[in-house]
C-alpha positions in Angstrom: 0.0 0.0 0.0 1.2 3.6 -0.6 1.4 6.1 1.9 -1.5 9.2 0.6 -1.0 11.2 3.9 0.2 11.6 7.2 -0.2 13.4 10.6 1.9 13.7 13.2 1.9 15.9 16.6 3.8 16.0 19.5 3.0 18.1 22.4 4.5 18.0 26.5 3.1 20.5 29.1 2.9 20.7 32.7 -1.0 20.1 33.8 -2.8 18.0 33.8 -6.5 17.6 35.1 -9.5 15.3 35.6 -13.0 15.9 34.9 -15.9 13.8 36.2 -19.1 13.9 35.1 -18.0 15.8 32.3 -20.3 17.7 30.1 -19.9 17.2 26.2 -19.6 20.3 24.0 -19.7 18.3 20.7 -17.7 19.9 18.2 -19.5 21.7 15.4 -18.6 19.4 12.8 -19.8 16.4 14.8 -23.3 18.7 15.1 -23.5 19.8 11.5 -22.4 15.7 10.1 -24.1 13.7 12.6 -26.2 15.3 15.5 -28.4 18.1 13.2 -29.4 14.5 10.7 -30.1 12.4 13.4 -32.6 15.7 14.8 -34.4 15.9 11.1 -35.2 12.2 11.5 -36.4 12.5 14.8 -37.0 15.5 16.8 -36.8 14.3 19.7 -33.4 13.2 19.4 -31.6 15.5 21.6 -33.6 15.0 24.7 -33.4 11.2 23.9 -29.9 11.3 24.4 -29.3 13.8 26.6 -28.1 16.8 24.3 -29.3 20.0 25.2 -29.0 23.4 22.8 -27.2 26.3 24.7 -26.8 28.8 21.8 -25.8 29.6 18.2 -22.4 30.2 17.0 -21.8 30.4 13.1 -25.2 29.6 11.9 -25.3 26.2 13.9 -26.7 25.5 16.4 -24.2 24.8 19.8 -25.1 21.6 21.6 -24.1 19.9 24.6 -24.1 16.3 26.4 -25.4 16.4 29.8 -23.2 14.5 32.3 -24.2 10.5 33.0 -23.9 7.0 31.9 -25.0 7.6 28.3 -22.7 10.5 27.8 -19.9 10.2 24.9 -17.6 10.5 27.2 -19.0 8.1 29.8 -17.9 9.1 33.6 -14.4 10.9 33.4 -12.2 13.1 30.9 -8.6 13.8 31.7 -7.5 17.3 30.4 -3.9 18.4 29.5 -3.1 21.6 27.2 -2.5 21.5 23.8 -3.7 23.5 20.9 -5.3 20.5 19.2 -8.0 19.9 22.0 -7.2 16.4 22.7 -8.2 14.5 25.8 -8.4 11.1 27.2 -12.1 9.9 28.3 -14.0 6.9 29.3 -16.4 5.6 26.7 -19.9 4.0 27.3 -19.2 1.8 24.0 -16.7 -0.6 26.0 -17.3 -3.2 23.6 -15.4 -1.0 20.6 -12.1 -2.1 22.7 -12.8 -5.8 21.9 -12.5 -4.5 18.0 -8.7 -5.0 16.0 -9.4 -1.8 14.6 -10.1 1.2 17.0 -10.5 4.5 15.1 -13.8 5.1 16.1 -13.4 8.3 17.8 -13.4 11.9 16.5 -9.7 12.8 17.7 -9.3 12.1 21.2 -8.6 8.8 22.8 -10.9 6.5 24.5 -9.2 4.8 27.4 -10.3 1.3 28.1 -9.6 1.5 32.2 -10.1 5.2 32.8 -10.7 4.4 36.4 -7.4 3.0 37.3 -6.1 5.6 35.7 -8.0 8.3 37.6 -6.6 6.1 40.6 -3.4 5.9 39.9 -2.8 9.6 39.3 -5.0 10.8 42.3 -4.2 8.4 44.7 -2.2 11.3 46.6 -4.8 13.9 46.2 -6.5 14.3 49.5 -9.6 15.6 47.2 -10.3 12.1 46.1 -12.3 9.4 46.7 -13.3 5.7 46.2 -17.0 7.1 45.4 -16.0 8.6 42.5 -13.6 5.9 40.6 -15.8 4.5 38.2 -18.7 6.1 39.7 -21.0 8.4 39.0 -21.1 11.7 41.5 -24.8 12.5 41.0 -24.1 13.6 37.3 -22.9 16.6 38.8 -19.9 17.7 36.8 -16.8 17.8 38.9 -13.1 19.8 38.0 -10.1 17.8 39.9 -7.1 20.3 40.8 -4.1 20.0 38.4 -2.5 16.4 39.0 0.5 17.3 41.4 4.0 16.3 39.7 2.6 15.3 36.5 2.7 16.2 33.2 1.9 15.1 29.5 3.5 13.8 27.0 1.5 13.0 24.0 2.4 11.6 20.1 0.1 11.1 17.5 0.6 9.5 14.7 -1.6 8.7 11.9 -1.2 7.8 8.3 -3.8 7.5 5.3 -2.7 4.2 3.1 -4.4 4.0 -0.6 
């Protein structure tokens, strides 16, 4: 197979959070390709799966993902800066990990154990607790304090083959 195209990015910062409970502010090409068709077919789409419109930015409309079990990004995200807005999250589709192939998400990466993640890299924040390591906190959206002594290192690397 020839190569047709490749991406590649490289980013380390310092910072590093968590996020549970996390609201979804699905990106406007995600609304304009996938959420806004799914609404003609059925209007009652969003409050079926627990979207919820909070505004209008460039002639579409701006939707978000309450938190809970059926959110895309399931019961935790893990921040860290970069200009490409890439995160790890927890996924509610845990069979797409049993696939060979995995590209199923839109750019950021689904972790399969999110939780002992979360664990491992909180387990000296006195902030934390069992409740909340694979639990839900009453779908109340919750900001952990920057990770202390950690910091990201992240490299991307995909290729288009023809």
């Amino acid at each position: 197979m020839e190569q047709t195209g490749c991406v590649e990015w490289l980013f380390g910062k310092k910072g590093f959070f968590l996020v549970f409970s996390p609201y979804w502010n699905v990106p406007a090409s995600i609304v304009e390709n996938e959420i806004l068709p799914a609404v003609r077919r059925n209007r009652r789409y969003l409050s079926a799966n627990g979207y919820e419109r909070t505004g209008t930015e460039n002639g579409l409309p701006k939707i978000c993902q309450k938190p809970g079990k059926n959110n895309s990004l399931s019961l935790v995200k893990f921040l860290f800066p970069n200009e490409h807005d890439i995160y790890f999250h927890d996924s509610p589709e845990k069979t797409l990990f049993t696939h060979r192939v995995r590209a199923y998400s839109h750019g950021c990466v689904r972790l399969a154990e999110p939780a002992k993640l979360a664990a491992y890299l909180l387990q000296n924040n006195p902030e934390w607790t069992p409740f909340e390591n694979g639990g839900s906190n009453g779908c109340r959206q919750r900001r952990m304090g920057e990770v202390a002594g950690c910091c990201s290192c992240f490299h991307h690397l995909s290729h288009s083959l023809g």
